[in-house]
C-alpha positions as CSV (number, residue, x, y, z in Angstrom):
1,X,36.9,69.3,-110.7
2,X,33.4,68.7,-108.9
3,X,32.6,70.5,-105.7
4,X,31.5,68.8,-103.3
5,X,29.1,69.8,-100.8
6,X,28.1,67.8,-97.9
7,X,24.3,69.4,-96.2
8,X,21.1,68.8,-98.2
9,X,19.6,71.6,-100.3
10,X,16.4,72.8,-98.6
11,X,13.6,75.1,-98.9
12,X,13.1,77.0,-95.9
13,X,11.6,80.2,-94.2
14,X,13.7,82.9,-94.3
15,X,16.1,83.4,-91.4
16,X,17.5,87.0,-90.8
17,X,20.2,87.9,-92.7
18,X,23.8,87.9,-91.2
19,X,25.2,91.3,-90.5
20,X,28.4,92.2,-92.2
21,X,31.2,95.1,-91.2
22,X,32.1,97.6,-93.9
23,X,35.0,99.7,-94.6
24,X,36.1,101.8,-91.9
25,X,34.0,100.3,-89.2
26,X,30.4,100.4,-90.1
27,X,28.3,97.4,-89.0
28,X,25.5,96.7,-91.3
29,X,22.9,95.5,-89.7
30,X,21.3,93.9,-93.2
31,X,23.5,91.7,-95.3
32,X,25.0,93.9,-98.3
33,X,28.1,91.9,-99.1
34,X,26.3,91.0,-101.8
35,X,25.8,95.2,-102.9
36,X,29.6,96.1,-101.9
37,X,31.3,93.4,-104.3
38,X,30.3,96.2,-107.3
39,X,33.1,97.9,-106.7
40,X,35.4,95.1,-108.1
41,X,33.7,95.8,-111.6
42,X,34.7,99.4,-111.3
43,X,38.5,97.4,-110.9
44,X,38.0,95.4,-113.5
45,X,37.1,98.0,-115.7
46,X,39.9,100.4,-114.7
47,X,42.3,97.5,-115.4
48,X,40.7,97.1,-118.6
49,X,41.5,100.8,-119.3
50,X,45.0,100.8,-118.1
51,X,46.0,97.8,-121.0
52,X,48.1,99.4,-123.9
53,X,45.7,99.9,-126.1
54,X,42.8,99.9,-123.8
55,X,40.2,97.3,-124.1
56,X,37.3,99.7,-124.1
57,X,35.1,96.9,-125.2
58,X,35.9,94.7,-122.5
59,X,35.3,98.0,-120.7
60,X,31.7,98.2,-122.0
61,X,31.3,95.3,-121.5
62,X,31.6,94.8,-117.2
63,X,30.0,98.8,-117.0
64,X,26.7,97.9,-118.9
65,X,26.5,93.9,-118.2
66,X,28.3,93.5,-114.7
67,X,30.1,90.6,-113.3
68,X,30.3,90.7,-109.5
69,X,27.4,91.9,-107.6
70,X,24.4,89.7,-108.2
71,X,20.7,91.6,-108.1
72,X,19.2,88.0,-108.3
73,X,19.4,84.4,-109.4
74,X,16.8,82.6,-111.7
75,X,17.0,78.6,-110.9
76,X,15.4,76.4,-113.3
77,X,13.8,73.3,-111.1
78,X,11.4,71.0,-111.0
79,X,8.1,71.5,-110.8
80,X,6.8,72.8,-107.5
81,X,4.6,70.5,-105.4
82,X,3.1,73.7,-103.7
83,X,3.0,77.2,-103.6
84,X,5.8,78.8,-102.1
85,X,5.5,82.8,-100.6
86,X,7.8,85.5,-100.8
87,X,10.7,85.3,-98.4
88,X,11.3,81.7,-98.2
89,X,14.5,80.1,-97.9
90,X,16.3,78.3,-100.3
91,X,19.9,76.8,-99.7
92,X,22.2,74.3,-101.6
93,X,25.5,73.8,-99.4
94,X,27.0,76.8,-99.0
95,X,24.6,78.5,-101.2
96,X,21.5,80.3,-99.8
97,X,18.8,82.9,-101.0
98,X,15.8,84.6,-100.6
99,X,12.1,84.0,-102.9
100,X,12.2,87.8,-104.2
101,X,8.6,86.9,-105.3
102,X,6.1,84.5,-104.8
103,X,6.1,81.1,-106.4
104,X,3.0,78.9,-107.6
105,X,2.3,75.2,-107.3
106,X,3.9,73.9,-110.6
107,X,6.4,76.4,-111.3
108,X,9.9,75.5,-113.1
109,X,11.4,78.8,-112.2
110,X,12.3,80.5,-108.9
111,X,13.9,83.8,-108.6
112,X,16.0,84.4,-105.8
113,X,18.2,87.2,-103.7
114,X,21.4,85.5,-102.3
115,X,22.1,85.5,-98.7
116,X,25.3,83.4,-99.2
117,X,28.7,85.6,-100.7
118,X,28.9,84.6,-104.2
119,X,32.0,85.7,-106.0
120,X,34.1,84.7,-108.6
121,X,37.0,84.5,-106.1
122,X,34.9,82.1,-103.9
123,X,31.9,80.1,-105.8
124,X,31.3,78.2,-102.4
125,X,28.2,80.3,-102.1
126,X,27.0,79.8,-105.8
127,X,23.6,78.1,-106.9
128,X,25.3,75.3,-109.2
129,X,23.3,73.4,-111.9
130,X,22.6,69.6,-110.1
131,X,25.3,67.8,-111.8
132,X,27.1,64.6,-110.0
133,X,27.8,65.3,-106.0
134,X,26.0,68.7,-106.4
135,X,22.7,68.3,-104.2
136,X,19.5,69.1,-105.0
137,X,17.4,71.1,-103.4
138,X,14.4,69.8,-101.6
139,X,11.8,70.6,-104.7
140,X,14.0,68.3,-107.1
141,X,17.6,69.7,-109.4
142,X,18.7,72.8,-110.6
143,X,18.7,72.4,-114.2
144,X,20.1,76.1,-115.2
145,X,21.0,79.0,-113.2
146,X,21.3,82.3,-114.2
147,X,22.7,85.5,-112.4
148,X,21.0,89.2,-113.1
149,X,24.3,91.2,-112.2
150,X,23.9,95.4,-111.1
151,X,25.6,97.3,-113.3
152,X,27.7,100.5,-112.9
153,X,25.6,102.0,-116.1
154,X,22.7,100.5,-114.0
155,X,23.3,103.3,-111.1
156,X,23.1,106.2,-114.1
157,X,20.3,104.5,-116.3
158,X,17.6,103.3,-113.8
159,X,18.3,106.6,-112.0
160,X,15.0,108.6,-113.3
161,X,12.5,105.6,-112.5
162,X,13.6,104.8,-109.0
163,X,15.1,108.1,-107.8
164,X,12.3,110.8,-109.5
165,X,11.5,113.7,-106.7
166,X,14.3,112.9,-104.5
167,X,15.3,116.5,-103.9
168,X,19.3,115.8,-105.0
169,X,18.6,113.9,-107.2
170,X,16.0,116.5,-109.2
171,X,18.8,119.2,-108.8
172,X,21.5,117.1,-111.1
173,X,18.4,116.1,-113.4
174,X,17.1,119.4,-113.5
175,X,20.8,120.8,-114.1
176,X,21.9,118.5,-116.5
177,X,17.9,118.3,-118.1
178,X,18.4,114.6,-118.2
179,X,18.3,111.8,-115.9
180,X,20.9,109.5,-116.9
181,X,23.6,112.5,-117.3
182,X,26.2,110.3,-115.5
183,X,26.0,107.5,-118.3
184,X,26.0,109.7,-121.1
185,X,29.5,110.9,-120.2
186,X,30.6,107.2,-119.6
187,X,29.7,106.3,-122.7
188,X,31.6,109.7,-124.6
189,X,34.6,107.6,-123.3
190,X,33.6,104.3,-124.3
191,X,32.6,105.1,-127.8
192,X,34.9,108.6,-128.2
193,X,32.0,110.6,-128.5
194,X,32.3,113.9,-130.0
195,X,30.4,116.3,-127.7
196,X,32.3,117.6,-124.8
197,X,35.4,115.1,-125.5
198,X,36.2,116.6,-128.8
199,X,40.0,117.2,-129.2
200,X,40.5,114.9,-126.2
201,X,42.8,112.5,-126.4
202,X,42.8,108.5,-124.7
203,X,44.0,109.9,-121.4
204,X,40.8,111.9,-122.0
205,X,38.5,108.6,-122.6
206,X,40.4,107.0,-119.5
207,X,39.6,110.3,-117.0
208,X,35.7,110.2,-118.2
209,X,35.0,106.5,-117.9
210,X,36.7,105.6,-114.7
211,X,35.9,108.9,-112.8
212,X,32.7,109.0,-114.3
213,X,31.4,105.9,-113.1
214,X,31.9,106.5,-109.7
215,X,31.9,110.8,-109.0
216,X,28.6,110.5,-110.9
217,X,27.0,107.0,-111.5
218,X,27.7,105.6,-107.7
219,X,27.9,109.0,-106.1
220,X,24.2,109.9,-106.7
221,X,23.2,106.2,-106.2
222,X,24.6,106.4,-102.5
223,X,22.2,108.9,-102.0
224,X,19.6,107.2,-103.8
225,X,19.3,104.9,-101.1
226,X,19.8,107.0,-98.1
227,X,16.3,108.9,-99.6
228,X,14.8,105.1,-99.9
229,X,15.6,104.9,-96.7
230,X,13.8,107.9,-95.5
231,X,10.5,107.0,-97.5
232,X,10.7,103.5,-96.4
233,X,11.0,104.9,-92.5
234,X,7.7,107.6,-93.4
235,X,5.8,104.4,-94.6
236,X,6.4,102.7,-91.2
237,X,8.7,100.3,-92.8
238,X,11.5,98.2,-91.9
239,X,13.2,98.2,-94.8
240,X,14.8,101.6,-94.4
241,X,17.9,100.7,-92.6
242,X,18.4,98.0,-95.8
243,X,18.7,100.3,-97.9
244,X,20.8,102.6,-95.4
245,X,23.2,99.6,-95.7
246,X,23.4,99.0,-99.0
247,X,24.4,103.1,-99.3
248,X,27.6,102.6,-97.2
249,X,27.8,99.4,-98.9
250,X,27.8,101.1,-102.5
251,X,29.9,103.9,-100.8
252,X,32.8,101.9,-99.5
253,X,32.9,98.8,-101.3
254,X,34.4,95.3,-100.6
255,X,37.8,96.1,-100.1
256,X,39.8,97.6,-97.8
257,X,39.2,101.1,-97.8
258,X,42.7,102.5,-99.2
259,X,43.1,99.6,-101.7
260,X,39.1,100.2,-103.2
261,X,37.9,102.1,-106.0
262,X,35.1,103.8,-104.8
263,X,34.0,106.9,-103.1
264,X,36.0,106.0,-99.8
265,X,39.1,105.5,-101.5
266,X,38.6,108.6,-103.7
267,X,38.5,110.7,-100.3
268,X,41.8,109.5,-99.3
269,X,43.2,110.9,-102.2
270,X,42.3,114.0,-102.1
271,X,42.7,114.2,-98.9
272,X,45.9,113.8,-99.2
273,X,46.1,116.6,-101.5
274,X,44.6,118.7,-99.1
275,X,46.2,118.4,-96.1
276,X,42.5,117.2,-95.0
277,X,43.0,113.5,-93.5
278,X,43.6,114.1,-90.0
279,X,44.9,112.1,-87.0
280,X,43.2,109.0,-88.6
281,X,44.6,109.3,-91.9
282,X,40.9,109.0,-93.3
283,X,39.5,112.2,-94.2
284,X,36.1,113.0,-94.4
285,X,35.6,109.2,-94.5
286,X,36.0,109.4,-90.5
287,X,33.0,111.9,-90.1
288,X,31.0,110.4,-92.8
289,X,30.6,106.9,-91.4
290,X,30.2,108.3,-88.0
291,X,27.4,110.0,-89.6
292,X,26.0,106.4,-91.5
293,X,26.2,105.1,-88.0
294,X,24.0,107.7,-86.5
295,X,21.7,107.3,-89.6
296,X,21.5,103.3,-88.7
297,X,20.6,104.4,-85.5
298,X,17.3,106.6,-86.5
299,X,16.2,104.8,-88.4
300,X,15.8,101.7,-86.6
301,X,14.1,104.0,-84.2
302,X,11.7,105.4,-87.1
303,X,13.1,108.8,-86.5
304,X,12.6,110.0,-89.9
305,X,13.2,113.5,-89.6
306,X,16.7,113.1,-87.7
307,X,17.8,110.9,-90.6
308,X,16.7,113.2,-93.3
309,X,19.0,115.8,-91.5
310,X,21.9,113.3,-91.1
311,X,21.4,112.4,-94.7
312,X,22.1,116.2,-95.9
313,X,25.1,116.4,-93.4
314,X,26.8,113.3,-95.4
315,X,26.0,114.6,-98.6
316,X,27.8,118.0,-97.6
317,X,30.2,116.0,-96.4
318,X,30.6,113.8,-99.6
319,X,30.9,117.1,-101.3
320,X,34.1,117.9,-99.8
321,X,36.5,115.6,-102.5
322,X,34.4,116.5,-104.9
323,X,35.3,120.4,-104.6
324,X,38.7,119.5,-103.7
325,X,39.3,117.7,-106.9
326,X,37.6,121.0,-109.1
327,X,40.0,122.5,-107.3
328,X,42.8,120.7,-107.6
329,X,42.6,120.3,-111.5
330,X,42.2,124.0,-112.0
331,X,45.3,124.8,-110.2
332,X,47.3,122.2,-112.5
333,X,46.1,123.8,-115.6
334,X,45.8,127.2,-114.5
335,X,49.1,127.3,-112.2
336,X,51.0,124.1,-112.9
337,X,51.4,124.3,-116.7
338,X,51.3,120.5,-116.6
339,X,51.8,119.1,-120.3
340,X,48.5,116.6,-119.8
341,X,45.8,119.2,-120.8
342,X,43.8,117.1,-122.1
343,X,44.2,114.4,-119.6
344,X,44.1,117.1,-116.7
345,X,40.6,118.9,-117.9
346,X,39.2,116.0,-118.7
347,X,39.3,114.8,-115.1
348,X,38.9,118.0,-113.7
349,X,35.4,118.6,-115.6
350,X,34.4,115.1,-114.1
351,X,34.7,116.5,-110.6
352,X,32.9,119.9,-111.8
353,X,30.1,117.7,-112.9
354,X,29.6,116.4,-110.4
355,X,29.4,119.4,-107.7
356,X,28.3,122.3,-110.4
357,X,24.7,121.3,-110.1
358,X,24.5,122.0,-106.3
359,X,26.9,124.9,-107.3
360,X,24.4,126.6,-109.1
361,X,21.2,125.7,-106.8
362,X,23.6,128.1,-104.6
363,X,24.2,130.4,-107.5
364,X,24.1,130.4,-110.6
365,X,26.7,132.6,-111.6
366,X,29.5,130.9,-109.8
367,X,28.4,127.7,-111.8
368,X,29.0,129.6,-115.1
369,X,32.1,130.7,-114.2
370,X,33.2,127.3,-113.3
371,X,32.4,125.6,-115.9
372,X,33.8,128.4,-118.6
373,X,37.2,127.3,-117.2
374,X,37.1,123.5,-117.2
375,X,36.3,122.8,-120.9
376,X,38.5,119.4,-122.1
377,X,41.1,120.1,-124.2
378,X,40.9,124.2,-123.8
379,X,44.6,125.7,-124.2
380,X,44.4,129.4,-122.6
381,X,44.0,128.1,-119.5
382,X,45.9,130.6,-117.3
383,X,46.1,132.3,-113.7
384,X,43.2,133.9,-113.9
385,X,41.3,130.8,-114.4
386,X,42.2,129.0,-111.5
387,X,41.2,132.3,-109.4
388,X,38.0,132.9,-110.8
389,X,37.2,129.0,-110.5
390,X,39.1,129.2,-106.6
391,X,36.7,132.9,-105.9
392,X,33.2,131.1,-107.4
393,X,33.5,127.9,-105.5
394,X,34.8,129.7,-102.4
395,X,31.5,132.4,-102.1
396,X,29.2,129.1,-102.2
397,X,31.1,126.8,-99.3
398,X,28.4,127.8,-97.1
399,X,25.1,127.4,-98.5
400,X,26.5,123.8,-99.7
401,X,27.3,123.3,-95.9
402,X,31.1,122.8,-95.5
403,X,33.9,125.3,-94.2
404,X,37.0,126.6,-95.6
405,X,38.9,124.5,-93.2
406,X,37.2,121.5,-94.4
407,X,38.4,122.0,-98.0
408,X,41.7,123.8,-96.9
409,X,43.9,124.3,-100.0
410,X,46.8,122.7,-102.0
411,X,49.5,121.1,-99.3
412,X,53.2,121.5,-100.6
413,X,55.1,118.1,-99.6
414,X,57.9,115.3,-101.4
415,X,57.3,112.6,-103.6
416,X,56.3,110.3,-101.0
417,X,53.0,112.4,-100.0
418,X,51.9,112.8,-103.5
419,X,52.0,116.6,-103.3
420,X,51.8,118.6,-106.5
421,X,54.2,121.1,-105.6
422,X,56.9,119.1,-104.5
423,X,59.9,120.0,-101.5
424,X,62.6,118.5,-100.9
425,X,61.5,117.4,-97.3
426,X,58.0,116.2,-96.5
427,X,57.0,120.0,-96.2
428,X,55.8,122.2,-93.4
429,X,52.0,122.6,-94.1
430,X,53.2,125.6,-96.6
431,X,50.6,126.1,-99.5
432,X,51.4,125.8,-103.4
433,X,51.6,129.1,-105.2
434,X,48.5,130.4,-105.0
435,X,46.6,127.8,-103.7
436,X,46.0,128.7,-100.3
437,X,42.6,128.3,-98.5
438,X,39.8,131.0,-97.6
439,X,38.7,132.5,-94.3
440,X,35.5,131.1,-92.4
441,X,35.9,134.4,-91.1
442,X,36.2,136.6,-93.9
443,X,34.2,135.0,-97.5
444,X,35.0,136.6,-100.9
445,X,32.5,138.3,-102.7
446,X,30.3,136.4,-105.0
447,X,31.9,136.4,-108.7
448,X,30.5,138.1,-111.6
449,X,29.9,135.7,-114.6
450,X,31.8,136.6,-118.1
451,X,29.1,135.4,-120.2
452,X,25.1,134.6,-120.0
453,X,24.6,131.1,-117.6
454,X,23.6,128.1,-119.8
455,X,22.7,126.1,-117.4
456,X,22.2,127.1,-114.0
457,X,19.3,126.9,-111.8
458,X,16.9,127.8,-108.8
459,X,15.9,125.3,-107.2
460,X,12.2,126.7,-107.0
461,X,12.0,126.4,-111.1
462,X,11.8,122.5,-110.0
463,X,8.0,122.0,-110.7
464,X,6.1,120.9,-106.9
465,X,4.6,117.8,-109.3
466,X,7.8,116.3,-109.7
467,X,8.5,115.8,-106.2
468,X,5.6,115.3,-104.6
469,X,5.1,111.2,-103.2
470,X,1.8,110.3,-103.3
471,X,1.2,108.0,-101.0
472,X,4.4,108.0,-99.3
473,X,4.1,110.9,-96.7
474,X,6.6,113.1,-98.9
475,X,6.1,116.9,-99.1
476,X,8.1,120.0,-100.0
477,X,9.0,122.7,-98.7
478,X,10.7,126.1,-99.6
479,X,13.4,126.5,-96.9
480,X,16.7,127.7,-97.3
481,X,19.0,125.1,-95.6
482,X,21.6,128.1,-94.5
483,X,20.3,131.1,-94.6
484,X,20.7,134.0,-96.8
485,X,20.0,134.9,-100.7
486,X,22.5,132.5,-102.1
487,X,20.5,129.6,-100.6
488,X,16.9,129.0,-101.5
489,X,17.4,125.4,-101.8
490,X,13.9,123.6,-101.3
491,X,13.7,120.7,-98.8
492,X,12.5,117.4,-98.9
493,X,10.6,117.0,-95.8
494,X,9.3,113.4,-94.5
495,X,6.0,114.0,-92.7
């Protein structure tokens, strides 16, 4: 059937984009609907995963190629009859974008950003070839149209080119002594790599796609573009709070909060675990968009410095689940005796991965320790493990900036509240066997590793070259963010 559409296609200046409201009460002030429909190939892929067997090239397929959130739109046309600049408006119906780049007198190809929703579920904003009722726009038909689509492998692989010198970002690369570390454990899934997934099994390949993609690939790429912000804002730029937006766009996603499948969501889980979501029933998510709000704020104000300070109070913040869920998976093995092993330390080591590189910028030992006990597929997982695991992230909770009361510990509870030590009621608050929280008041003494450290640490070793900005007002610093030996973390300071 042909859709009809009833304005004229035209080419116009650029009119400032429509705001849009994210999960959990955020109000963009750029459009980023656009940025926030990736999380529906995260659910795509997930669904592709859950299919007996798994479609794990189907799988490969939406992670590396996308489907849902267009980067841009290359329309084949007529030939210009004059130049047209950067910024100008383009519309067909419903469907309206954005010249990413300049276009010359002559040219048969324009490359746009949209500024209409286009989604599978609702083409109405689409760029369509000119075929029957479709309009054309006002420099003649679109002959072909073709979508360049962000990719979840994109947030892992372009990492090292756009995100180089961005002080958490050189941690994980300087940790993991690679910049597209997220990826590479994507794709042990994908392919059933042998490297750390050897004797896993395909609940093993399930934990390290899905989780990977988004407790490493999106999780680092959120605060990608809170520090693209920041630069933007030391460069006088307006741009900032866009890509402020398109952070809590890439954190929350398009749907609702509790029914998505990225980083909002995964904080209501383990919140629920946790005992940790409060009057709202959100979690952390309550304090970390009150936080992107403030952010929003400063930065329209150019306030630079305020907003690098907010930024490292989300990513503590954003920390939280990500501890939690170490946490959680080295009490199932260690306590629980669940039969999943493999399953179980599989999806624990995704959440160690993605926290033991600030772990060890803390110290180094406690990192060792950590990872020792969350090998996939490792049988002699016992008691002790889950202690020494519990002790080393405990004696670092500080210098990565949250509390023991943030974390709290394992909640028992009924079926209903998703508890892993389940009552017969809905539970009093009572803790799981050995699973209760620390003291503020009273932290453990740092661990002692059990064998050399592989692959810790200091954040000093980072050379000054690598994160120095020419050009873009960035310096560092050496100053530890809470005090103490255990925290010589260096700063990213905007001038």
């Amino acid at each position: 059937m042909m859709l009809k559409f009833i304005a004229c296609a035209t080419l116009l200046p650029a009119a400032a984009a429509e705001p849009s409201e994210i999960t959990g009460g955020y109000k963009a002030a750029t459009d980023v609907r656009q940025h926030s429909l990736i999380d529906l190939d995260q659910k795509e892929l997930e669904g592709f995963l859950k299919l007996d067997p798994p479609d794990y090239a189907k799988a490969k397929n939406i992670y590396e190629a996308g489907k849902n959130s267009i980067r841009t739109v290359t329309l084949t046309v007529d030939a210009l009859l004059e130049a047209r600049t950067e910024g100008f408006e383009v519309t067909q119906g419903a469907a309206k974008g954005k010249l990413t780049t300049a276009a010359a007198k002559d040219a048969t190809s324009i490359t746009l950003s949209y500024t209409s929703t286009c989604e599978a579920a609702d083409p109405s904003g689409c760029f369509k070839p000119t075929v029957g009722d479709v309009p054309v726009t006002s420099v003649g038909a679109i002959s072909k149209v073709e979508n360049t689509y962000r990719t979840l492998a994109s947030f892992s692989t372009d990492a090292e080119s756009k995100m180089q010198g961005q002080e958490y970002y050189a941690a994980f690369h300087a940790f993991y002594k690679k910049g597209d570390y997220g990826d590479g454990v994507v794709q042990d899934g994908l392919d059933n790599a042998e490297g750390e997934l050897k004797g896993g099994d395909a609940a093993a390949r399930d934990q390290f796609i899905k989780k990977g993609t988004v407790y490493l690939n999106v999780w680092m790429h959120v605060i990608g573009e809170m520090e693209r912000a920041i630069i933007a804002c030391s460069k006088n730029s307006d741009d900032g709070v866009g890509h402020w937006d398109e952070a809590v766009a890439f954190y929350s996603g398009s749907q609702d909060g509790s029914a998505g499948n990225l980083l909002y969501r995964f904080a209501l889980k383990r919140c629920g675990n946790f005992g940790t979501c409060g009057e709202k029933k959100q979690g952390v998510n309550t304090e970390i968009i009150a936080q992107f709000t403030l952010g929003q704020t400063a930065l329209k104000a150019k306030k630079c410095s305020e907003a690098i300070t907010i930024k490292r109070k989300i990513v503590a913040i954003m920390s939280v689940p990500m501890v939690q869920g170490t946490l959680r998976y080295a009490w199932k093995l260690g306590v629980a005796k669940g039969e999943r092993v493999s399953k179980e330390s599989a999806e624990g080591l995704t959440f160690t991965k993605g926290i033991m590189p600030l772990v060890a910028a803390c110290d180094s030992k406690a990192a060792e320790i950590i990872r020792q006990n969350t090998l996939v597929g490792k049988r002699d997982h016992n008691s002790k493990s889950w202690t020494d695991v519990k002790k080393a992230l405990e004696s670092t909770y500080a210098c990565l900036g949250m509390t023991c009361e943030q974390v709290n510990g394992l909640v028992q509870g009924d079926a209903e509240s998703g508890s892993d030590c389940k009552t017969k009621d809905k539970g009093d608050g009572a803790f799981c066997k050995e699973a209760d929280p620390c003291s503020d008041s009273a932290p453990g003494p740092s661990p002692t590793p059990t064998a050399p450290v592989t692959s810790g640490f200091r954040w000093w070793m980072i050379p000054l070259a690598v994160v120095v900005a020419v050009g873009c007002g960035i310096q560092m610093t050496f100053v530890p963010k809470h005090g103490g030996a255990a925290s010589n973390q260096q700063e990213l300071v905007s001038a």
